[in-house]
TILUMLUM-851774 format. One line per 10 residues: number of its first residue (from 1); for each residue x, y, z of C-alpha. Coordinates in pm, whole numbers, plus 50000, padded with zeros to 5 digits. Each point is the difference from the previous one (the first is absolute). Last residue first. Layout:
! residues N
NUM = X Y Z; ...;
//
This chain:
! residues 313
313 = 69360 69810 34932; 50178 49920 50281; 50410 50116 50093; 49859 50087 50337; 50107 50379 49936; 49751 50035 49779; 50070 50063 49592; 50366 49824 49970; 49792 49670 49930; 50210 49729 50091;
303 = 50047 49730 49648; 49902 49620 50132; 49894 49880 49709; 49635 50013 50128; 50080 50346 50132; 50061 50144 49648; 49688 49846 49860; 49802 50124 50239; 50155 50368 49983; 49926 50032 49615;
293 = 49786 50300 49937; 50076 50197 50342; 50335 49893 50051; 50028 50109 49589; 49904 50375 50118; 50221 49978 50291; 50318 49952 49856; 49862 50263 49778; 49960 50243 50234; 50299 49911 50171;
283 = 50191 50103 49706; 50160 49748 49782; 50391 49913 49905; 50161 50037 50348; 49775 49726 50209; 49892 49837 49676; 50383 49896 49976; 49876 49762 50268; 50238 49700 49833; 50175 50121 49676;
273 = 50378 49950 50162; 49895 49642 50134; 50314 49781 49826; 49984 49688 49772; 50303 50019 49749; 49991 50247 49724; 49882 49922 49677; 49647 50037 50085; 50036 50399 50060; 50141 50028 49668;
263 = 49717 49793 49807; 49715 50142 50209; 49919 50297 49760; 50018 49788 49668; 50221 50223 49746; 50034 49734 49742; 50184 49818 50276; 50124 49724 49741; 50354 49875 50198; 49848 50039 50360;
253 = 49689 49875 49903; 50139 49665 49872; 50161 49940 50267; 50390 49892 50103; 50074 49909 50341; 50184 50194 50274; 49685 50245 50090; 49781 49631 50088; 50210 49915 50303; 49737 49886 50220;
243 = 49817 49825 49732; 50364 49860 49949; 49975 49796 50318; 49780 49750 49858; 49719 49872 50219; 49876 49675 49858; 49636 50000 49819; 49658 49961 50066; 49852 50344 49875; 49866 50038 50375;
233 = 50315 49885 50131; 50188 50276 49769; 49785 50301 50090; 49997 49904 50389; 50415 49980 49982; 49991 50306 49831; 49808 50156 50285; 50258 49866 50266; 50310 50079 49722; 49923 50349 49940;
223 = 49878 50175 50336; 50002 50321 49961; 49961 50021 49616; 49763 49739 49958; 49818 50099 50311; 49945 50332 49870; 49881 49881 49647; 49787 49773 50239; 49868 49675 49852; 49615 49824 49881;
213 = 50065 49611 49941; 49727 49860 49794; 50011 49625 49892; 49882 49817 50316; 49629 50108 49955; 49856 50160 49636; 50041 50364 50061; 49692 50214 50055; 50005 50171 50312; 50367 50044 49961;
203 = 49999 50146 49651; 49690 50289 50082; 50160 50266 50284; 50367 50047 49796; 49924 50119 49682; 49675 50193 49964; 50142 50174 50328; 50307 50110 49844; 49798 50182 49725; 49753 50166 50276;
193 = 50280 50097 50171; 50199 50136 49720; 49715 50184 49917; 49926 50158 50312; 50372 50112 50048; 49981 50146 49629; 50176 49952 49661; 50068 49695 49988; 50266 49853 49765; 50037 50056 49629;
183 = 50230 50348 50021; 50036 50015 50370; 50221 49717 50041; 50215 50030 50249; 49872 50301 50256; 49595 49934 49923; 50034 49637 49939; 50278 49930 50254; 49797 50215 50302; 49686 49785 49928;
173 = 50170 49655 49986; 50189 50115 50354; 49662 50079 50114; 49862 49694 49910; 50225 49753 50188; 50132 49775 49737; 49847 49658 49949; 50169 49725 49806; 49775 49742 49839; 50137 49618 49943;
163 = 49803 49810 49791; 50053 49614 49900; 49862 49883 49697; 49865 49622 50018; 49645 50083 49906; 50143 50229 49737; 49664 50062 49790; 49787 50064 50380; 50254 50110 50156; 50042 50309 49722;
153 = 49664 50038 50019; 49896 49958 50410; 50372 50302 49982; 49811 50267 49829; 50128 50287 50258; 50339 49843 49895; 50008 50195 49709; 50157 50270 50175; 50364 49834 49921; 49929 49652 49855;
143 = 50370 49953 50021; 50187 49715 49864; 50111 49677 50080; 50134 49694 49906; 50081 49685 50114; 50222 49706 50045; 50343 50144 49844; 50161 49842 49679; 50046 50350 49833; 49862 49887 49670;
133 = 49720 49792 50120; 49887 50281 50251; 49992 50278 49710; 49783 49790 49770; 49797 49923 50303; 49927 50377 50064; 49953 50092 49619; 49708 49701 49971; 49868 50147 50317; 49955 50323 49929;
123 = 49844 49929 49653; 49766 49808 50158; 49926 50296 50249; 49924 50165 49705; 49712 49709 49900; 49845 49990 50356; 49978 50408 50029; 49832 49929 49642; 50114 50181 49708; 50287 49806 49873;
113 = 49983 50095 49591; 49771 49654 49983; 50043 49642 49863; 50110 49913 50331; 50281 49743 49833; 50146 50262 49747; 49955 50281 50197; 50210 49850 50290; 50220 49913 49739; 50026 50327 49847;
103 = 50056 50165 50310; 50277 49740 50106; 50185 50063 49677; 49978 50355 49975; 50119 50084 50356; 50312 49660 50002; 50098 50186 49651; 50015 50356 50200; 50201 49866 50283; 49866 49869 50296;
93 = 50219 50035 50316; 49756 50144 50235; 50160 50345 49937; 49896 49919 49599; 49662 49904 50135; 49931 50355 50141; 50132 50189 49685; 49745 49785 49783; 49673 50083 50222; 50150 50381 50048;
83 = 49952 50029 49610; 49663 49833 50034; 49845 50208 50248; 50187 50328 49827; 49878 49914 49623; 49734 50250 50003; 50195 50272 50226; 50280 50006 49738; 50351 49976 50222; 50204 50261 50116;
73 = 49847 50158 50316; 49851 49667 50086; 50287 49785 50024; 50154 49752 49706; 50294 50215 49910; 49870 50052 49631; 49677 49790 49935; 49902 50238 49746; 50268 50077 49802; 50028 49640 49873;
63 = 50305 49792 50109; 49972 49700 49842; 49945 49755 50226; 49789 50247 50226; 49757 50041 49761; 49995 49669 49883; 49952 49867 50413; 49746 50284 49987; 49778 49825 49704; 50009 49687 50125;
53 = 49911 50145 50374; 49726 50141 49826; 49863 49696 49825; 49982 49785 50372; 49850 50252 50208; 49718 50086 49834; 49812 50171 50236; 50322 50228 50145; 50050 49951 50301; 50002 49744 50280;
43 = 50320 49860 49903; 50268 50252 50232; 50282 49809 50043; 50117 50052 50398; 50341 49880 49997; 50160 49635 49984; 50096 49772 50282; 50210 49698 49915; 50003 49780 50296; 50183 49690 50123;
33 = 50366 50236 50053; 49833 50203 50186; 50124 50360 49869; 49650 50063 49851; 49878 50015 50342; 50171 50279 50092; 49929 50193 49673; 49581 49909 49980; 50048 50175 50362; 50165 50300 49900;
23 = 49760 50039 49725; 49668 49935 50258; 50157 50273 50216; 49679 50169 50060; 50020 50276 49707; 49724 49890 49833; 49771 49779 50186; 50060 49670 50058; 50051 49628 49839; 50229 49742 49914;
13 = 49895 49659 49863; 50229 49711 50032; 49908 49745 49741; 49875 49644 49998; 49924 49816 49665; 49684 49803 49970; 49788 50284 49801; 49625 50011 50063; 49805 49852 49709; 49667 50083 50005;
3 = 49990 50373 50146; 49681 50124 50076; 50003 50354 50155;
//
């Protein structure tokens, strides 16, 4: 992917599969008081990006039908991507003027409707900084979620971007999609471990030296401030005790939940209640089953497979 004019500015990019912890993390570090950490904002889709966030932000501003309660039970399937767009900046502290006005400048200047992966994540960066110069802190963030299978791109037009990817051990990520979230999550073992896969075997072969840091969900929990500590030198900034502390603070998320699945479990300080639920939520066969698909993976991260008694793969 040629990209001409890589962007100077230096976020904090989040990534991990869904239902990894990568909410609970963008929360704790949000509560540094040198970052502002947004949620995931989904810019990938649709094609013309630029025109139909226009058109939601009107939607939205005045109150149409269509876009009612902003989630996918309620809203029109044809303005979803761009309806969920808008709703995501407005939890990153963007308010419908700050949507329309930074879309039409990007526009404006690209002379495009932002197409290009290079001209959204223009977008993405003009509504970053805008956010950092108004809160005073030294960086932003926000989460690539999944999207950080792609991270040579993203480096590649954020050459000073920082990424920080939080792993989960699959068969937890399995047993939340099919017990948590079984109405867009996976639906099977196999495909959960093929999906989790995709996400966590590619970014670390790939990432540009010295500015990938890959984490533990269950070190994050178990061991907050030593793996916080590793988070925050690699970002090169002070430790702050309130990432330790992040339930007492105020968040965006916790005030605009719009039903997000992790936004009740994120609001409670660090704790290891969800850790080897896959021993209770799945049957052995399917604890095997995703041994047998992703059992590498598992042991490179250092996850004992319950399928021989030697804890191997």
């Amino acid at each position: 992917m040629q990209q001409p004019n890589p962007f100077s500015t230096s976020p904090v990019l989040l990534g991990g599969e869904n239902r990894s912890g990568t909410t609970l993390l963008s929360v704790v570090l949000d509560s540094h008081l040198d970052l502002l950490v947004g949620p995931e904002v989904d810019f990938l889709e649709p094609p013309n990006l630029g025109p139909h966030i226009l058109h939601a932000t009107d939607l939205l501003a005045a109150g149409d039908p269509r876009v009612a309660g902003a989630t996918k039970n309620t809203v029109d399937p044809f303005w979803y991507d761009g309806v969920h767009f808008v709703v995501q900046c407005r939890r990153f502290g963007l308010d419908f003027n700050d949507v329309r006005e930074l879309a039409s400048k990007v526009m404006l200047e690209l002379g495009n409707d932002i197409v290009s992966l290079a001209d959204r994540c223009r977008l993405i960066n003009e509504m970053g900084e805008l956010r950092r110069t108004r809160s005073g802190a030294r960086r932003w963030g926000l989460k690539l979620q999944r999207k950080i299978a792609q991270i040579d791109d993203f480096a590649r037009i954020w050459p000073r971007a920082h990424f920080v990817h939080i792993v989960r051990d699959g068969r937890d990520v399995a047993a939340s999609h099919l017990k948590t979230v079984p109405d867009w999550g996976y639906r099977t073992v196999a495909e959960a471990a093929r999906g989790w896969l995709d996400v966590v075997s590619g970014p670390h072969r790939i990432a540009p030296l010295g500015r990938y840091l890959e984490i533990r969900y269950e070190d994050l929990v178990g061991s907050p401030r030593s793996t916080l500590t590793r988070v925050l030198d690699h970002l090169g900034l002070p430790w702050d005790e309130a990432v330790l502390r992040h339930a007492e603070y105020e968040h965006a998320l916790f005030e605009q939940p719009h039903g997000h699945p992790a936004a009740e479990a994120a609001g409670k300080p660090l704790h290891q209640g969800r850790v080897g639920r896959y021993a209770q939520d799945l049957t052995r066969a399917q604890i095997t089953e995703f041994e047998q698909i992703a059992g590498c993976e598992l042991a490179r991260l250092g996850y004992l497979s319950l399928a021989s008694p030697s804890g191997e793969p």
